[in-house]
KELUM-994020 format. One record per atom (N, C-alpha, C): x, y, z; atom name. Coordinates in Angstrom, 3 decimals. Layout:
<ketors>
+----------+----------+----------+------+
!       xx !       yy !       zz ! loti !
+----------+----------+----------+------+
!        X !        Y !        Z !   CA !
...
+----------+----------+----------+------+
</ketors>
This chain:
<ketors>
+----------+----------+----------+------+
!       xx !       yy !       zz ! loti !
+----------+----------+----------+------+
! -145.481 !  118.230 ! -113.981 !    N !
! -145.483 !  118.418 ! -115.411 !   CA !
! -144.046 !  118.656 ! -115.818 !    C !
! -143.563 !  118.173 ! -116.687 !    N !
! -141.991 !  118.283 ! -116.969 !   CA !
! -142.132 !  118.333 ! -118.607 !    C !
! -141.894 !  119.564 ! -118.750 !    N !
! -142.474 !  120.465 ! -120.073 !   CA !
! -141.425 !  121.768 ! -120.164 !    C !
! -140.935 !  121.387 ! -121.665 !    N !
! -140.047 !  122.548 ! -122.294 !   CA !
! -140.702 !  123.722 ! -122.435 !    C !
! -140.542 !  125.117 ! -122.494 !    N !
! -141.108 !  126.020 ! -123.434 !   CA !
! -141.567 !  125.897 ! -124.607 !    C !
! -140.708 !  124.808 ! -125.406 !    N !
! -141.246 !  124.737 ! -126.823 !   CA !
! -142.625 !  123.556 ! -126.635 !    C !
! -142.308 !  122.638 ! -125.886 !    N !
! -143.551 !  121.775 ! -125.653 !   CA !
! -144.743 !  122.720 ! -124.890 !    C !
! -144.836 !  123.575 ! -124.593 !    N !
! -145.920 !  124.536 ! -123.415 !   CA !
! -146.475 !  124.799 ! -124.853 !    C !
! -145.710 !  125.473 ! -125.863 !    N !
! -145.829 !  126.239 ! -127.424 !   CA !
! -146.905 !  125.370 ! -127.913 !    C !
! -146.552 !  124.237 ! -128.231 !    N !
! -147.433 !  122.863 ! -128.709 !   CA !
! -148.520 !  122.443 ! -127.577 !    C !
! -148.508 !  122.299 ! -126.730 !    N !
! -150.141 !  122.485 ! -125.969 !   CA !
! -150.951 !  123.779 ! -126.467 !    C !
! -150.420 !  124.737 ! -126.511 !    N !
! -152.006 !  125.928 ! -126.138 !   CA !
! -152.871 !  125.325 ! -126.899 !    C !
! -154.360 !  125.415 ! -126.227 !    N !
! -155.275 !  125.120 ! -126.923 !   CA !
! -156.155 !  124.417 ! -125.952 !    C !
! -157.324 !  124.156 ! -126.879 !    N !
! -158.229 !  122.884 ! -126.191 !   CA !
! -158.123 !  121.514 ! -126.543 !    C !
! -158.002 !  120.398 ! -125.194 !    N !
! -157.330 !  119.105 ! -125.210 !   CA !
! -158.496 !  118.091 ! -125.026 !    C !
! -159.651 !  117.179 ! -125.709 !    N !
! -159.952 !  116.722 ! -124.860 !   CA !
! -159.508 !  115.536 ! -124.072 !    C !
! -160.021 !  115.057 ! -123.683 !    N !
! -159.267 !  113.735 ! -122.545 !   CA !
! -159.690 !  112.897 ! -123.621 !    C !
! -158.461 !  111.711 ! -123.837 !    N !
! -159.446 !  110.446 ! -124.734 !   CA !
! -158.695 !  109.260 ! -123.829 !    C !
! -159.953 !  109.003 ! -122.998 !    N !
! -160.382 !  107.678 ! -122.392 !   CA !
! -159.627 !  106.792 ! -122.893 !    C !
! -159.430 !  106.960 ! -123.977 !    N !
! -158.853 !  104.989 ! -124.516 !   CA !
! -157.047 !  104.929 ! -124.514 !    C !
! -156.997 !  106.300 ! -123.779 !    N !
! -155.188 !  106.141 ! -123.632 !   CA !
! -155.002 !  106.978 ! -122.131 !    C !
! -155.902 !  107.308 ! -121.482 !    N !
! -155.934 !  107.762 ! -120.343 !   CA !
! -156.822 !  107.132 ! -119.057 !    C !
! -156.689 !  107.496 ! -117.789 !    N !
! -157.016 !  106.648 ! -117.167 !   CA !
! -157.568 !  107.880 ! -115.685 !    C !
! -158.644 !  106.985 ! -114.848 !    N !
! -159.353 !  107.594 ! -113.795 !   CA !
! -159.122 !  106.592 ! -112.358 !    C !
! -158.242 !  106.844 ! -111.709 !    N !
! -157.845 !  105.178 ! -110.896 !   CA !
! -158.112 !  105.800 ! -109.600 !    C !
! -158.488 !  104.990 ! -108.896 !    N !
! -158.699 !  105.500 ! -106.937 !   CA !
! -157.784 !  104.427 ! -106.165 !    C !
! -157.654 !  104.252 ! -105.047 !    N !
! -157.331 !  103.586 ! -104.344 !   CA !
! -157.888 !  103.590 ! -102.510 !    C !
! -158.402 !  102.514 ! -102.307 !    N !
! -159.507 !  102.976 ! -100.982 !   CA !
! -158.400 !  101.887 ! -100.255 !    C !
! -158.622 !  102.395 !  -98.606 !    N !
! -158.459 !  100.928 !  -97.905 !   CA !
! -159.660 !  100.378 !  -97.594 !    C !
! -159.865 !   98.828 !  -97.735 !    N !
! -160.924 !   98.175 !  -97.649 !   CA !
! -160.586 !   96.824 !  -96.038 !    C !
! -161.020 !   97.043 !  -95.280 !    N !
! -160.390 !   96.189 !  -94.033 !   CA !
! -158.877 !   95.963 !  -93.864 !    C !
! -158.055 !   95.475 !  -94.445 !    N !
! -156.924 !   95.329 !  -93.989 !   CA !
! -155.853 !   95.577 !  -95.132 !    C !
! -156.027 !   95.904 !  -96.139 !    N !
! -155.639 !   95.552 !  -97.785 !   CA !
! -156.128 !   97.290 !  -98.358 !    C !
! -155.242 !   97.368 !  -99.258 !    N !
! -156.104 !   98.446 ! -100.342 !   CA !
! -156.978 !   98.144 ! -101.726 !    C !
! -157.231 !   98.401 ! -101.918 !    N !
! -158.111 !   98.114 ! -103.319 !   CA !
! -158.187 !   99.309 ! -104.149 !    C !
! -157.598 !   98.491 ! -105.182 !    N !
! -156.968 !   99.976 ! -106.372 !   CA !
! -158.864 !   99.145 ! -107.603 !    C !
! -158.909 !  100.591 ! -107.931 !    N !
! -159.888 !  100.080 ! -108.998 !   CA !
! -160.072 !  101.805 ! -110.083 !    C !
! -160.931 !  101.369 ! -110.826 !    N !
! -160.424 !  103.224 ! -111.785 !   CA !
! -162.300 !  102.871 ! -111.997 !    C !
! -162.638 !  104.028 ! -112.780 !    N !
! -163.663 !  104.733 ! -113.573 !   CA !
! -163.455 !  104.392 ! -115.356 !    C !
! -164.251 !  103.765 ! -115.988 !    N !
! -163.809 !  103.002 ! -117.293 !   CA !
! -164.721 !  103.818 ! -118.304 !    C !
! -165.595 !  104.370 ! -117.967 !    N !
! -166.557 !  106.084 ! -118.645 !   CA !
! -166.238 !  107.418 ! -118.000 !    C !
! -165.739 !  108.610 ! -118.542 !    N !
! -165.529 !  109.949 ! -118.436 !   CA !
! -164.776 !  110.586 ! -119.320 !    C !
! -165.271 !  111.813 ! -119.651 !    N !
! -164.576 !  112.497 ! -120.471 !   CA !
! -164.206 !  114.003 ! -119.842 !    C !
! -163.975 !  114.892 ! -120.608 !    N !
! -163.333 !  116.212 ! -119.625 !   CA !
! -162.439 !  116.810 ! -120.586 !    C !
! -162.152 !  118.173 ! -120.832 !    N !
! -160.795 !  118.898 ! -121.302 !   CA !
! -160.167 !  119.552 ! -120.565 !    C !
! -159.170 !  119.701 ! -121.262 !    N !
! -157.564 !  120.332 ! -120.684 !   CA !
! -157.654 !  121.425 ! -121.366 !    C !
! -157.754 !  122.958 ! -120.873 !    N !
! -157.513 !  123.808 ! -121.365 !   CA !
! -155.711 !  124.646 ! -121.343 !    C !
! -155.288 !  124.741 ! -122.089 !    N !
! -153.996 !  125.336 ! -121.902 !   CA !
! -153.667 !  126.449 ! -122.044 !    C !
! -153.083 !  127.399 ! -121.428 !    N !
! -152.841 !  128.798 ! -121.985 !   CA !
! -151.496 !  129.013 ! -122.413 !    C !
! -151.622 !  130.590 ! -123.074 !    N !
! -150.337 !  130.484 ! -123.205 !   CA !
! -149.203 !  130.753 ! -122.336 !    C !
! -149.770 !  131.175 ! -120.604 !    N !
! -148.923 !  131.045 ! -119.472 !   CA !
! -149.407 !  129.401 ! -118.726 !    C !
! -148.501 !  128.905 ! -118.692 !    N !
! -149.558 !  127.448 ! -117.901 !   CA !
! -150.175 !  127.599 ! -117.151 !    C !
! -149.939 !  128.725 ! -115.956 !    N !
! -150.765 !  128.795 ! -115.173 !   CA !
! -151.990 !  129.316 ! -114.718 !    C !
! -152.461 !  129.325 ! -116.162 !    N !
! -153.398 !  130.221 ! -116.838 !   CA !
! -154.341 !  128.675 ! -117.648 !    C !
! -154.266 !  128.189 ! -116.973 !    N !
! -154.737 !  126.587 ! -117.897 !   CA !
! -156.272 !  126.307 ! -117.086 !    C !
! -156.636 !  125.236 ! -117.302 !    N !
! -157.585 !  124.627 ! -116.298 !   CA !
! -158.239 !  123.423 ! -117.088 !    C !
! -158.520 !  122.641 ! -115.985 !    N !
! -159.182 !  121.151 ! -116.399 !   CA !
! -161.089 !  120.903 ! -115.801 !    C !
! -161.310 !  120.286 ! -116.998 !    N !
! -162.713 !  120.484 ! -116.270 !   CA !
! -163.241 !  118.781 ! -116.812 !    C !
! -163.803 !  117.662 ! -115.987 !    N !
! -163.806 !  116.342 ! -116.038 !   CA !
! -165.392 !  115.588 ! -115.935 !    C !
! -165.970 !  114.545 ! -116.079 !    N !
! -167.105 !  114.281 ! -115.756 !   CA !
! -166.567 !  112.809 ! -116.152 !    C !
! -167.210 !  112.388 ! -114.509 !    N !
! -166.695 !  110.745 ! -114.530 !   CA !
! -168.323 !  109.795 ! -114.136 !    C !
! -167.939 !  108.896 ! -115.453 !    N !
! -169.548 !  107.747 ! -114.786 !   CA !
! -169.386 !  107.095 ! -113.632 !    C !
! -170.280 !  107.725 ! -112.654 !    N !
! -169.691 !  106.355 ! -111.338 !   CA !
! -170.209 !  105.387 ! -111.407 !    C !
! -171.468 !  105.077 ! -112.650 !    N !
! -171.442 !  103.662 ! -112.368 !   CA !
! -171.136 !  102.694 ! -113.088 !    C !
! -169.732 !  103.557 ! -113.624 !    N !
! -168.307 !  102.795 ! -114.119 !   CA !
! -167.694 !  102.442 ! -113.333 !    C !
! -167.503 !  102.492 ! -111.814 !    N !
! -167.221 !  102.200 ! -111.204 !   CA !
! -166.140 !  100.374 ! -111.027 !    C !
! -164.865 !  100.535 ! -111.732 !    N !
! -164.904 !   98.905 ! -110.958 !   CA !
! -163.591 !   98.731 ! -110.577 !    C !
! -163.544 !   97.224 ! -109.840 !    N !
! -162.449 !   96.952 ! -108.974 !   CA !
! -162.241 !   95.297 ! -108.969 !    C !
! -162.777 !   95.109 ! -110.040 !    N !
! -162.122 !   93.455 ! -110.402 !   CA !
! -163.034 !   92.636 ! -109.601 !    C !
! -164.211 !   93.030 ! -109.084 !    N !
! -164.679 !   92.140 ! -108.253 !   CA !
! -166.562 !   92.729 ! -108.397 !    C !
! -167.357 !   92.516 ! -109.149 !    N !
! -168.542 !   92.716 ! -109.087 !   CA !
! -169.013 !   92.887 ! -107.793 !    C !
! -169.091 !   91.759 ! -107.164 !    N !
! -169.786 !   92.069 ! -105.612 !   CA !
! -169.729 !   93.850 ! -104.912 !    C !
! -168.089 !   93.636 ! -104.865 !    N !
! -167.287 !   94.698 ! -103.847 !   CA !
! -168.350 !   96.100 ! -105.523 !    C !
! -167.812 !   95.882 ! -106.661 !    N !
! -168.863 !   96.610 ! -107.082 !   CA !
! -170.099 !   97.537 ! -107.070 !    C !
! -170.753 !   96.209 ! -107.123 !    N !
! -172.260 !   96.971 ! -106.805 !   CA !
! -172.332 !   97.321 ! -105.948 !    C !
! -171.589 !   97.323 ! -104.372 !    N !
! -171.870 !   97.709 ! -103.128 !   CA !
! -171.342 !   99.153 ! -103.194 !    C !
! -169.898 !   99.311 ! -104.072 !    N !
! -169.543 !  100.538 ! -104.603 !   CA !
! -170.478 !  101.710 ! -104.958 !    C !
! -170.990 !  101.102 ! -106.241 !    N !
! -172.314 !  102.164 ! -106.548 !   CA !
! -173.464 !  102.028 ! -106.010 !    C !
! -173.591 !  101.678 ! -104.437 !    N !
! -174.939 !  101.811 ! -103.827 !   CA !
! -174.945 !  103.462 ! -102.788 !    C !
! -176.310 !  103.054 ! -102.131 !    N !
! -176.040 !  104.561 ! -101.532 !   CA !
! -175.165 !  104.668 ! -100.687 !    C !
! -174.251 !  103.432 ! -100.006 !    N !
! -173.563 !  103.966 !  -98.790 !   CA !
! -172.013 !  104.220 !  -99.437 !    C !
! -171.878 !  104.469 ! -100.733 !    N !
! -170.441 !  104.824 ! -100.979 !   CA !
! -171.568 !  105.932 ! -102.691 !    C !
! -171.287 !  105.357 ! -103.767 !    N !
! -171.744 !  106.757 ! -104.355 !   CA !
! -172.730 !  106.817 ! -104.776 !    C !
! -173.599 !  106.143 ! -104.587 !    N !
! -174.974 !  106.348 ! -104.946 !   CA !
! -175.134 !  106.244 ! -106.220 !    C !
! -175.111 !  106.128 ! -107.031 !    N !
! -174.711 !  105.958 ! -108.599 !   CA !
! -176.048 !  105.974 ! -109.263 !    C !
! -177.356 !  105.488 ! -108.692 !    N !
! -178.429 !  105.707 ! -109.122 !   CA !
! -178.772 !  106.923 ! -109.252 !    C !
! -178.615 !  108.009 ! -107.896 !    N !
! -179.036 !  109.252 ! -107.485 !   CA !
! -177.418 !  110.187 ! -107.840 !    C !
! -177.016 !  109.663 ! -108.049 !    N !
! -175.239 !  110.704 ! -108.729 !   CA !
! -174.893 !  109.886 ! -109.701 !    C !
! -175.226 !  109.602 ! -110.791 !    N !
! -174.181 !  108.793 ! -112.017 !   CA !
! -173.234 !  109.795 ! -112.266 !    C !
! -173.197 !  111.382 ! -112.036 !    N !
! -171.608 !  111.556 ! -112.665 !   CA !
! -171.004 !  112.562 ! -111.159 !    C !
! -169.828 !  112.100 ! -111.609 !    N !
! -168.972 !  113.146 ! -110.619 !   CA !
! -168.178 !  113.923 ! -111.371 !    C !
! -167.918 !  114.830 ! -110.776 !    N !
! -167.433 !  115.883 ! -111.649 !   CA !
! -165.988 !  116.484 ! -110.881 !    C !
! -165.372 !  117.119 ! -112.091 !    N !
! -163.949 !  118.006 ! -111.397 !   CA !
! -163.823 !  119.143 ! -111.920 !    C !
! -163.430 !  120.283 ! -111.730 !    N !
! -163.300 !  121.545 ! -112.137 !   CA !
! -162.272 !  122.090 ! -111.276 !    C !
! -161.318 !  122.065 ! -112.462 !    N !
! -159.801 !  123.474 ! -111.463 !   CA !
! -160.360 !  124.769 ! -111.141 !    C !
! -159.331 !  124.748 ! -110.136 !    N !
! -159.478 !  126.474 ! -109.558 !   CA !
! -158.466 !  127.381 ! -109.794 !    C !
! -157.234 !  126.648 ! -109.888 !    N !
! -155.899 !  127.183 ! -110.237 !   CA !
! -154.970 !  126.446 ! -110.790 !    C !
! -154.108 !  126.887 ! -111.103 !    N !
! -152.945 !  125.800 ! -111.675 !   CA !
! -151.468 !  126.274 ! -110.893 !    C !
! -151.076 !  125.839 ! -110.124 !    N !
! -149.335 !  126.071 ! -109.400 !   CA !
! -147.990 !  125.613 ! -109.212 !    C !
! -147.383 !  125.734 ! -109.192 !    N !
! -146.296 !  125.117 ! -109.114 !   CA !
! -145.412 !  124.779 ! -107.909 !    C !
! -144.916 !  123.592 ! -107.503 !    N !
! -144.459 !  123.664 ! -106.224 !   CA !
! -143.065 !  122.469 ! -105.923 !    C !
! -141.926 !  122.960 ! -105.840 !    N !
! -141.122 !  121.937 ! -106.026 !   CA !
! -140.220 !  121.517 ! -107.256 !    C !
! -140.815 !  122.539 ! -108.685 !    N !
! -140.736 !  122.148 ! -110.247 !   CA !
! -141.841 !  121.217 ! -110.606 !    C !
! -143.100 !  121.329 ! -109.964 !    N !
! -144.031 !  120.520 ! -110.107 !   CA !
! -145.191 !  121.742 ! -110.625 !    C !
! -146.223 !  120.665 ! -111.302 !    N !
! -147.524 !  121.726 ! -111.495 !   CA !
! -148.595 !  120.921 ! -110.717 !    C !
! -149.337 !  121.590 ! -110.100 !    N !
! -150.679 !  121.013 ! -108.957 !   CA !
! -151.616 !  121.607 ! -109.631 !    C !
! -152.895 !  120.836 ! -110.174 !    N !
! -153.907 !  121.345 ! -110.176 !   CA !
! -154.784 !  121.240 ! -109.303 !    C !
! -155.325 !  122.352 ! -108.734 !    N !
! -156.419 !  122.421 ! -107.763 !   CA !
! -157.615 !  122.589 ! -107.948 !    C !
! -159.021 !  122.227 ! -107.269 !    N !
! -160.068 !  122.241 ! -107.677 !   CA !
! -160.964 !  121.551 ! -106.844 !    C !
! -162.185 !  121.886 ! -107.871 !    N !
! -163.564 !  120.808 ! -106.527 !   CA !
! -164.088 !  119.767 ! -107.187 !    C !
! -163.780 !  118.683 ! -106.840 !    N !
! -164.414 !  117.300 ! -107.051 !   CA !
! -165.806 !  117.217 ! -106.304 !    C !
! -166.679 !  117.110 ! -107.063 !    N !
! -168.341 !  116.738 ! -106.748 !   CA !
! -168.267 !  115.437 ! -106.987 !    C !
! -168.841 !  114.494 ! -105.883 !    N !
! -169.556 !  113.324 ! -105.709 !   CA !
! -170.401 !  113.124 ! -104.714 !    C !
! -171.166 !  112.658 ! -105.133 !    N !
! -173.111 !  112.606 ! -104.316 !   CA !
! -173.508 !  114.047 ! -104.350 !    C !
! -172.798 !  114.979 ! -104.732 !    N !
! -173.636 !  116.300 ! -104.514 !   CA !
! -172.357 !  117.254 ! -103.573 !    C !
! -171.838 !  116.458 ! -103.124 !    N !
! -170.655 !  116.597 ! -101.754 !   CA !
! -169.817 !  117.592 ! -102.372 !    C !
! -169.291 !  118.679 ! -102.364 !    N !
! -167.738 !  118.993 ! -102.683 !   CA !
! -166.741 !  119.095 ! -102.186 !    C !
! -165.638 !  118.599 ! -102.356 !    N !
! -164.384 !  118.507 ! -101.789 !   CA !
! -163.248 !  119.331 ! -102.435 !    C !
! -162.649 !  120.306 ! -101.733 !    N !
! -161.328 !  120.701 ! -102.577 !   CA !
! -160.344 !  119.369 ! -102.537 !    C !
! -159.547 !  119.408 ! -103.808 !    N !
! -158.444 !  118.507 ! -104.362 !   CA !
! -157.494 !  118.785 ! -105.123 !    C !
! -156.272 !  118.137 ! -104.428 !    N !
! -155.082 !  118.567 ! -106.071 !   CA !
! -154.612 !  117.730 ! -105.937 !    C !
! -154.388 !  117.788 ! -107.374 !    N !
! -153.551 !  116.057 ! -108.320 !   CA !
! -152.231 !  117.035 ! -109.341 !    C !
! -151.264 !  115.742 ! -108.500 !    N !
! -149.905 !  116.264 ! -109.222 !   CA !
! -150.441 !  116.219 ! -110.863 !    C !
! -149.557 !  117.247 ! -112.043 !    N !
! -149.768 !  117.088 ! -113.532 !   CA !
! -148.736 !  116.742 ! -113.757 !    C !
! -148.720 !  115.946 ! -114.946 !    N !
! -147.073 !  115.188 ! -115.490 !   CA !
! -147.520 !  115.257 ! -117.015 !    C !
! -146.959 !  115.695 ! -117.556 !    N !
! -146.839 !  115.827 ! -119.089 !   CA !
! -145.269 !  115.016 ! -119.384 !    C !
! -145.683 !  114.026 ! -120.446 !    N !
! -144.421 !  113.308 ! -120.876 !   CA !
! -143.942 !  114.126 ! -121.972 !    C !
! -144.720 !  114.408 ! -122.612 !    N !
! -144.281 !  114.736 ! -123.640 !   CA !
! -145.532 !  115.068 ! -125.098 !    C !
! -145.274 !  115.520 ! -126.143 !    N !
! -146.420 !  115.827 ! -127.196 !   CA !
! -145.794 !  114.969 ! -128.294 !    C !
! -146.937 !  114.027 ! -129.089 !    N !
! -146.618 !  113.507 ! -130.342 !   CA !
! -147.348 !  113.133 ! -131.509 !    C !
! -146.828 !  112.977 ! -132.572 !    N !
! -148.086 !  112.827 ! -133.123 !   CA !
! -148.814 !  111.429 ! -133.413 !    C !
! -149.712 !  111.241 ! -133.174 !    N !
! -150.589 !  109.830 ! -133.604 !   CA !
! -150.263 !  109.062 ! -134.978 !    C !
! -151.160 !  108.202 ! -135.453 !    N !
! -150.308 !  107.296 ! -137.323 !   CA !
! -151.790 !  108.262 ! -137.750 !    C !
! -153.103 !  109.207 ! -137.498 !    N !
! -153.333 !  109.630 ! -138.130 !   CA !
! -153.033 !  110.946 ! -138.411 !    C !
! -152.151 !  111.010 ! -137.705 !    N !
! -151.275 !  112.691 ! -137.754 !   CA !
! -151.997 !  113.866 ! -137.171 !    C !
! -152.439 !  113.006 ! -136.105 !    N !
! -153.374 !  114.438 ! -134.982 !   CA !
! -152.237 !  114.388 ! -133.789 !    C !
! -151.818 !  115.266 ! -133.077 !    N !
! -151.534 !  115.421 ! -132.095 !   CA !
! -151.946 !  115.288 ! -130.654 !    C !
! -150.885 !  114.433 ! -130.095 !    N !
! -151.287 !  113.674 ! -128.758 !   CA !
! -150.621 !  114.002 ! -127.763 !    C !
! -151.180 !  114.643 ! -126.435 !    N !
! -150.179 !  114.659 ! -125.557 !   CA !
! -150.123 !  113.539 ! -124.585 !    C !
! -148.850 !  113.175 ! -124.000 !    N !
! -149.164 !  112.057 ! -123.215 !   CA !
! -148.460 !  112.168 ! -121.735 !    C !
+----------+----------+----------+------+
</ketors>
C-alpha cells in the first residue's frame, strides 16, 4: 500500500469493492504452462480505520464465475474435483490482521473454498484516492 497520511485521512470508512474497476485473478499450473483466469461475480468491503492497521477486508466470490478463456478447461473448473461450484457457489475471504512488512501492508486471513479453510496474505497497494465524473470517491 503506498499511502500518504493525508490519503489514510481520505480512506476511513466503509469501501465497497466495485467489480467493474476491480478484479479477482488466480493463476494455476495446468501440465506444463500456467493458466491465468479471474472470478467475473464477487463483491466484499474494505473497512478502514483510522490506524490502518486497524482495517479489515471481508469478500464473497461466485465460483461459478469461474473463467479462463476456455469453456471446456471451465466447466471442469467448477466440477467437484477442483471447486465444486454446484455444492460451494461462493468462496469467501475474511482478514485477520492487517501488517506491515518491508513498507508494505499484508493482509492476512482465511479464504473458504469447498468448505476448506486456508490461511492467506495478499500484498495491498493503494494508488491513490479520486474522485469519479459523478463526484463520489474512488480509491484505486
Amino acid at each position: 500500500m503506498l499511502a500518504t497520511s493525508v490519503e489514510i485521512d481520505q480512506l476511513t470508512g466503509v469501501w465497497q469493492i466495485d467489480p467493474d474497476h476491480s478484479e479477482v485473478g488466480f493463476c494455476v499450473r495446468h501440465l506444463m504452462t500456467r493458466v491465468r483466469g479471474a472470478f467475473t461475480r464477487f463483491s466484499g468491503t474494505i473497512t478502514v480505520g483510522d490506524e490502518p492497521l486497524r482495517s479489515s477486508v471481508r469478500a464473497e466470490i461466485d465460483t461459478t464465475s469461474a473463467d479462463t478463456r476456455n469453456s471446456e478447461r471451465d466447466k471442469h473448473l467448477r466440477a467437484t474435483d477442483f471447486l465444486d461450484s454446484d455444492n460451494h457457489p461462493t468462496a469467501y475471504f475474511k482478514s485477520a490482521r492487517i501488517s506491515t512488512k518491508d513498507g508494505r501492508y499484508l493482509v492476512e486471513g482465511a479464504l473458504t473454498i469447498r468448505g476448506q479453510v486456508r490461511r492467506v496474505t495478499f500484498d495491498l497497494f493503494l494508488l491513490g484516492v479520486d474522485t469519479d465524473a459523478s463526484g463520489g470517491r474512488r480509491s484505486r
